[in-house]
C-alpha positions as CSV (number, residue, x, y, z in Angstrom):
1,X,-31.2,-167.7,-123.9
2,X,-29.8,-171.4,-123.0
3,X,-29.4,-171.8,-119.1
4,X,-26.2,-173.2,-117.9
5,X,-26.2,-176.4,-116.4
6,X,-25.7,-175.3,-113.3
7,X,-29.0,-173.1,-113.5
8,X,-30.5,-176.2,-114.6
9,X,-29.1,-178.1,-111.5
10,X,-30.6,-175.4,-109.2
11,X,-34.1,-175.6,-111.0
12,X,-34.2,-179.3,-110.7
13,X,-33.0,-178.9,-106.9
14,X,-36.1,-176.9,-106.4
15,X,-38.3,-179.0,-107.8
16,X,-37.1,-182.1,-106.1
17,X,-37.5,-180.1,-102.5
18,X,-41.0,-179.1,-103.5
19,X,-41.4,-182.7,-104.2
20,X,-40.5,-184.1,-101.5
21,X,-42.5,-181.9,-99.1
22,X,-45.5,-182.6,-100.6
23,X,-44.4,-186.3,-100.1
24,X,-43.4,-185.7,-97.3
25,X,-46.9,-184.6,-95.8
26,X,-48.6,-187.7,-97.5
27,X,-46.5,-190.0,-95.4
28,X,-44.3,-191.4,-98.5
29,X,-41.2,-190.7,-97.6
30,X,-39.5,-192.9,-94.7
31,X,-38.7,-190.5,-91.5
32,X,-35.1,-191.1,-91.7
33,X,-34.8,-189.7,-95.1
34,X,-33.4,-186.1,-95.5
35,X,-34.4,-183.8,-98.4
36,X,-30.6,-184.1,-98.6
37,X,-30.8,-187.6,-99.0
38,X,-34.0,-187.3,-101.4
39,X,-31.9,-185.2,-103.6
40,X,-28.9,-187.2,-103.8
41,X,-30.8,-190.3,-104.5
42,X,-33.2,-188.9,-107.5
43,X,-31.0,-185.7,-109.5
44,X,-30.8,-187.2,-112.8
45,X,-26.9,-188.1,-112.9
46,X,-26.0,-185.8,-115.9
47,X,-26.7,-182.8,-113.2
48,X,-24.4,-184.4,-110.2
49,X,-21.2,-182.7,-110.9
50,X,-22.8,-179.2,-110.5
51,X,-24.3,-180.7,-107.5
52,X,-23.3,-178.8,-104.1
53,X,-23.9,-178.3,-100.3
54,X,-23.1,-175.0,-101.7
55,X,-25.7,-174.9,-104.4
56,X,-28.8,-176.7,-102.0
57,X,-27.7,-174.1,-99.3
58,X,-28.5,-171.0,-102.1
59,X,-31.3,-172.7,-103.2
60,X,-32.8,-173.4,-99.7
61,X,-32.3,-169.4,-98.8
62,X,-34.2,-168.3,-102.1
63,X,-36.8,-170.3,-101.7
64,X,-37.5,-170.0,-97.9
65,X,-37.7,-166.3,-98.2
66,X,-40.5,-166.5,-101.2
67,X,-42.5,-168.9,-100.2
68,X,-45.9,-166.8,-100.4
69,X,-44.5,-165.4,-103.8
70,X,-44.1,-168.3,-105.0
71,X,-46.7,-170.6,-104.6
């Protein structure tokens, strides 16, 4: 099975949160960044047009009711 790139875009979005919260908690992101922002600036640009509010927003919900499954 080949996941669409839009599967790939949510993947990636998920690892880019779970990157920047670890960051986040060693101080190395600057406070006025977003995980928004953090996103925006590092999805590798083949994955921006299936990029969405829409897209973080569903990937935010999964993820914040797994967390203990998860990890």
């Amino acid at each position: 099975m080949t996941l669409s790139s839009k599967e790939k875009t949510a993947i990636i979005v998920s690892h880019l949160v779970r990157v920047y919260s670890e960051r986040a908690e060693q101080g190395e992101i600057p406070q006025n960044q977003s995980v928004i922002d953090f996103i925006l600036k590092n999805i590798p640009q083949e994955y921006k047009t299936d990029l969405s509010m829409d897209l973080i927003d569903d990937v935010f919900a999964f993820i914040s009711t797994k967390p203990m499954e998860l990890s």
